[in-house]
C-alpha positions as CSV (number, residue, x, y, z in Angstrom):
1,X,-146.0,-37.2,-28.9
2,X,-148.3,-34.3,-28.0
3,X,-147.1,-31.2,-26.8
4,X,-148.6,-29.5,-23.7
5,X,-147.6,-26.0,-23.0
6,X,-148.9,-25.3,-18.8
7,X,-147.9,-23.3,-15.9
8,X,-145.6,-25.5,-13.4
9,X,-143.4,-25.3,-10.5
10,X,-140.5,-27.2,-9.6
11,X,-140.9,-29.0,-6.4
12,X,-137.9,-31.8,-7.1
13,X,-134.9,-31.8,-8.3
14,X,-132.2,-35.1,-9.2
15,X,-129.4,-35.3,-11.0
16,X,-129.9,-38.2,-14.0
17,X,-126.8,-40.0,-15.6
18,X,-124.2,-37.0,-16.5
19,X,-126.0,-34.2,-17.9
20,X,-129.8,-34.7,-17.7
21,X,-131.9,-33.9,-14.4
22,X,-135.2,-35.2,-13.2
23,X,-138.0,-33.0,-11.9
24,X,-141.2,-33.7,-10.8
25,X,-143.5,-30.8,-11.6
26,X,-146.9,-29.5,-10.2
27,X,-148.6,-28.3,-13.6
28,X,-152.0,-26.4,-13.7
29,X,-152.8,-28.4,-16.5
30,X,-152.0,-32.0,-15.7
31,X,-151.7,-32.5,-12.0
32,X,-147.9,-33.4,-11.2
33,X,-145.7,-34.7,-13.7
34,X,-142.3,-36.4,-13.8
35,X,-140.3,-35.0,-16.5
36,X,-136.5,-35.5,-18.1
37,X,-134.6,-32.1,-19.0
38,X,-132.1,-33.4,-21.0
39,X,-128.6,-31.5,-21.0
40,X,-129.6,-29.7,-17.7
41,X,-126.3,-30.0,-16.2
42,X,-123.8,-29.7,-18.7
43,X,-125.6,-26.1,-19.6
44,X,-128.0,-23.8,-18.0
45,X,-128.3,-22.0,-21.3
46,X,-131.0,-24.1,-22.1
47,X,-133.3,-23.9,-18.6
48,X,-131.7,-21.6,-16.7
49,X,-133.2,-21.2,-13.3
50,X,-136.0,-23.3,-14.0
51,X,-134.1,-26.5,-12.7
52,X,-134.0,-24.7,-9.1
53,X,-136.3,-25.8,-6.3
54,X,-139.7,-23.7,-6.2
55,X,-139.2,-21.9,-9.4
56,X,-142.5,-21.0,-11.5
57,X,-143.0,-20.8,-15.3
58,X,-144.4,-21.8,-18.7
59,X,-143.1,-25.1,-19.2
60,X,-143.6,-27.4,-22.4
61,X,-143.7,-30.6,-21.8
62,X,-143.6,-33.7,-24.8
63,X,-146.0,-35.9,-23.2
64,X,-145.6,-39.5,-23.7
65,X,-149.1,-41.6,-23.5
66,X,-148.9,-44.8,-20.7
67,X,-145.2,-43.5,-19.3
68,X,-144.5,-42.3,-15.9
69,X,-141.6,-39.9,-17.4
70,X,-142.0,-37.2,-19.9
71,X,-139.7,-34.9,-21.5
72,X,-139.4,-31.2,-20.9
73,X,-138.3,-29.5,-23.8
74,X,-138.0,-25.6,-22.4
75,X,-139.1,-23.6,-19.6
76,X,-139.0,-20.2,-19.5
77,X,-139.1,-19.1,-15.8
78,X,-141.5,-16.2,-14.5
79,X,-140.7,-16.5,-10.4
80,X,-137.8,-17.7,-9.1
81,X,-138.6,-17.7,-5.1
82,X,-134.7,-16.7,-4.1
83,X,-135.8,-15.9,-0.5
84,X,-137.2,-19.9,0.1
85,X,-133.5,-20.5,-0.3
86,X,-132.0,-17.6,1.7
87,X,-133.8,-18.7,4.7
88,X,-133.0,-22.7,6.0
89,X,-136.5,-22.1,7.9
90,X,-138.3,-20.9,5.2
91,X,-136.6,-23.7,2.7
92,X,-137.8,-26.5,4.9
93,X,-141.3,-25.1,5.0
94,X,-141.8,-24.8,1.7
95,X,-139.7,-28.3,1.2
96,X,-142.7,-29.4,3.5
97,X,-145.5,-28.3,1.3
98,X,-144.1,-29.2,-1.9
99,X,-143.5,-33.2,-0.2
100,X,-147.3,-33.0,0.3
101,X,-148.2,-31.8,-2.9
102,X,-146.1,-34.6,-4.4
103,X,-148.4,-37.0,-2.3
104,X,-151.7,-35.5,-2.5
105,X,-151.8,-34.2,-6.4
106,X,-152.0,-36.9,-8.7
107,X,-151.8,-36.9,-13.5
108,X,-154.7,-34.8,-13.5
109,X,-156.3,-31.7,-13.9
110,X,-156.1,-29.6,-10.4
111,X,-155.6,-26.2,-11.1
112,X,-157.5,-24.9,-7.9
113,X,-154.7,-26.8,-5.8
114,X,-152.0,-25.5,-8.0
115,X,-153.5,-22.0,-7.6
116,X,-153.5,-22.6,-4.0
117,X,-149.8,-24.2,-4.2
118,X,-148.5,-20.9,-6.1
119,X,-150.5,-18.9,-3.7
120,X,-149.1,-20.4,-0.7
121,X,-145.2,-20.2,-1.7
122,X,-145.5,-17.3,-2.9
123,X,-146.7,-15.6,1.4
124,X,-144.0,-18.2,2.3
125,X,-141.4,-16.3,0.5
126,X,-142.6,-12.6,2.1
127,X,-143.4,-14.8,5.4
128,X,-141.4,-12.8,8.3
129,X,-139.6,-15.9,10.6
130,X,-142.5,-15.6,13.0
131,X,-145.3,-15.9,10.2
132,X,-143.4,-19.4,8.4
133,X,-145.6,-21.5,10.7
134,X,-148.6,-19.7,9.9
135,X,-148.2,-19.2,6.2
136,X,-147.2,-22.8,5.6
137,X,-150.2,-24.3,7.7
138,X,-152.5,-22.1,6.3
139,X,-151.1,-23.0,2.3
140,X,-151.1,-26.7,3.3
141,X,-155.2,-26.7,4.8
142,X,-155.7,-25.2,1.2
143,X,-154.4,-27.7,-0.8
144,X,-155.9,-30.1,1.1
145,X,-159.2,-29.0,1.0
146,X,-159.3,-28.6,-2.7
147,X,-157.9,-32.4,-3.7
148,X,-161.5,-33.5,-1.5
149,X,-160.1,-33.7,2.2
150,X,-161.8,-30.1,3.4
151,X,-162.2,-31.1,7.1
152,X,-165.5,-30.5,8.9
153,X,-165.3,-27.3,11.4
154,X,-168.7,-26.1,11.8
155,X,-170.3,-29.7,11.8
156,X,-170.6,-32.4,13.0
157,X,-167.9,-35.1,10.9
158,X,-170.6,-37.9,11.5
159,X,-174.1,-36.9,12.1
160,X,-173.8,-33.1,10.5
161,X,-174.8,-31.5,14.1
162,X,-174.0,-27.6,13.6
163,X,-171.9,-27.0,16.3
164,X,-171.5,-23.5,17.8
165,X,-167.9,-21.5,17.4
166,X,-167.1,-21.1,20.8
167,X,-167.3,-24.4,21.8
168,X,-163.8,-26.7,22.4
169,X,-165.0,-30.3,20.6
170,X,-163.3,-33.2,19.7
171,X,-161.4,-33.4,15.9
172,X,-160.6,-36.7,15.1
173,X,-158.5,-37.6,11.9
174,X,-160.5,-41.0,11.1
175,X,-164.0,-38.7,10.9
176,X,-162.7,-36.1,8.9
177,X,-162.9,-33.4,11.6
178,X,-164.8,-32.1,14.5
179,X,-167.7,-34.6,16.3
180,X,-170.4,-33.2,18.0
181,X,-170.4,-34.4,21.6
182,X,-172.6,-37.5,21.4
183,X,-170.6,-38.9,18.4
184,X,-167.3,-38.0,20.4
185,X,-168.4,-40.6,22.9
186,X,-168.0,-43.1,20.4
187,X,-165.2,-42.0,19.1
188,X,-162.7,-41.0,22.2
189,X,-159.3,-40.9,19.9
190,X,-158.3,-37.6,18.5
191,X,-157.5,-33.9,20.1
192,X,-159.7,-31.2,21.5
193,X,-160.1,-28.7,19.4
194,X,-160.2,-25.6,21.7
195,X,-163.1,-22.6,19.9
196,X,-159.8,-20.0,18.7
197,X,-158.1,-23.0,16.9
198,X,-161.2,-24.2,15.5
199,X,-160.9,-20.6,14.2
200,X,-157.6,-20.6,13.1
201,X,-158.0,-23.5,10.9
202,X,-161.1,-22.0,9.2
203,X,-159.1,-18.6,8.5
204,X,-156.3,-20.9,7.2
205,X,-159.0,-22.9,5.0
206,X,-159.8,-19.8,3.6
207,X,-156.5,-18.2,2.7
208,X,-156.3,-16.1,5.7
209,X,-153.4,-15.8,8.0
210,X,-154.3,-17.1,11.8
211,X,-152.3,-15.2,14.3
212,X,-151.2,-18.1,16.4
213,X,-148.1,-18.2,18.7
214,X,-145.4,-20.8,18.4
215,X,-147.0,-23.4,21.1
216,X,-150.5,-23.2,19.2
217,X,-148.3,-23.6,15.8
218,X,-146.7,-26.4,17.4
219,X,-150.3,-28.3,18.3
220,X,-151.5,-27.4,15.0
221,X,-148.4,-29.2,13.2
222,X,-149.1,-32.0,15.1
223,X,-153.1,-31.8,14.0
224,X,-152.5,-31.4,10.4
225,X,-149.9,-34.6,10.4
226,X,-152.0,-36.2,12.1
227,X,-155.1,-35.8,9.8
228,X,-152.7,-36.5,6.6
229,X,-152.0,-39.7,7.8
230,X,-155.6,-40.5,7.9
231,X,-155.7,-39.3,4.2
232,X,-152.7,-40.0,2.3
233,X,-152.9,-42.7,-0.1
234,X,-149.6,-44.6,1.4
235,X,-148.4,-45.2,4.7
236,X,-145.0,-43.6,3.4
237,X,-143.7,-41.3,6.6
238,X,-143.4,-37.2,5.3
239,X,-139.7,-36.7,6.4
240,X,-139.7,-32.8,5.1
241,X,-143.1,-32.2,7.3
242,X,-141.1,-33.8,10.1
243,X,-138.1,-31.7,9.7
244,X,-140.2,-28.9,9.6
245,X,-142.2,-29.5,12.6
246,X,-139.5,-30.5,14.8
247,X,-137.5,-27.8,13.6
248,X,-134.3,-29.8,12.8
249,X,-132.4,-27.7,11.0
């Protein structure tokens, strides 16, 4: 079996018979992964932290060709993330973006998405309560982008119109993004997309923070679901994006 030594982070955790756990991984190196730590519960000598939710580290992996579960053989643990834990906000954030990752990253090769993943948790966990919203959105439009879905802001979706910043247009999910005017009236579904969220989403899209207030975060929850559902490859419903967004918790 070959041995692949990558970067990874944890983004689930289950328990397997009565010592083992199963975690699914985001690797730089392979995409995400399913993997077996054998032993995991009976000791933590052997893995230590890097069973916990979020953790970061050097895993190696023994893959096994044609199988959806491989075995993880150590994992020496560089960032833990304590504060996603210390915070039920900031947890469910970050539970929200790792649920997407899950469904978005495939067994291949992304390490731009994984940079942006490691990026993104990493402002979550320094993310004051009033910048979770913000920093979550913003990691999420990232990751998106780079698995292919980067949605169209400054043109026209259909017909590749430049369309001026200041003007509210139409986004719409099926398209991909913003329609110019006369390929709106085709199209009447989706949101307007008023000039300083149109802005927001491009600061977020390029790993800036968008100063937004809870109403505008609110919208812009509803617009990024919205646009994943277009784009996932299942019609399986996010529950930790819908925690998150209607603040449950």
């Amino acid at each position: 079996m070959p041995l692949l030594v990558t970067d990874a982070v944890v983004l689930h955790v289950s328990d397997y018979l009565e010592s083992s756990r199963l975690l699914r991984l985001a690797t730089r190196e392979a995409g995400v992964l399913s993997v077996l730590a054998r032993g995991a519960r009976s000791s933590r000598k052997r893995f230590g932290s890097a069973v916990d939710l979020f953790a970061e580290g050097q895993a190696q992996l023994q893959l096994k060709p044609g199988r959806d579960l491989h075995t993880l053989t150590a994992f020496d643990v560089t960032v833990s993330r304590p504060a996603l834990a210390e915070d039920l906000g900031r947890f469910m954030a970050a539970s929200a973006i790792a649920e997407c990752v899950l469904r978005l990253l495939h067994e291949e090769s992304a390490p731009q998405a994984y940079a942006c993943l490691v990026a993104g948790l990493d402002r979550l966990a320094m993310a004051a309560p009033t910048e979770t919203a913000t920093a979550t959105l913003g990691a999420l439009w990232q990751v998106v982008a780079q698995v292919g879905f980067r949605p169209a802001i400054d043109r026209c979706a259909e017909c590749h119109t430049p369309i001026a910043r200041e003007t509210a247009v139409r986004f719409q999910p099926n398209a991909g993004g913003v329609l110019c005017p006369g390929c709106a009236r085709t199209a009447p579904r989706g949101r307007v997309l008023p000039a300083n969220a149109r802005d927001a989403v491009r600061l977020w899209l390029a790993g800036r923070l968008a100063d937004v207030d809870e109403l505008a975060a609110r919208a812009h929850q509803r617009l990024l679901r919205e646009f994943l559902a277009q784009h996932l490859p299942d019609n399986r419903p996010l529950k930790a994006f819908a925690i998150w967004e209607q603040g449950r918790w």
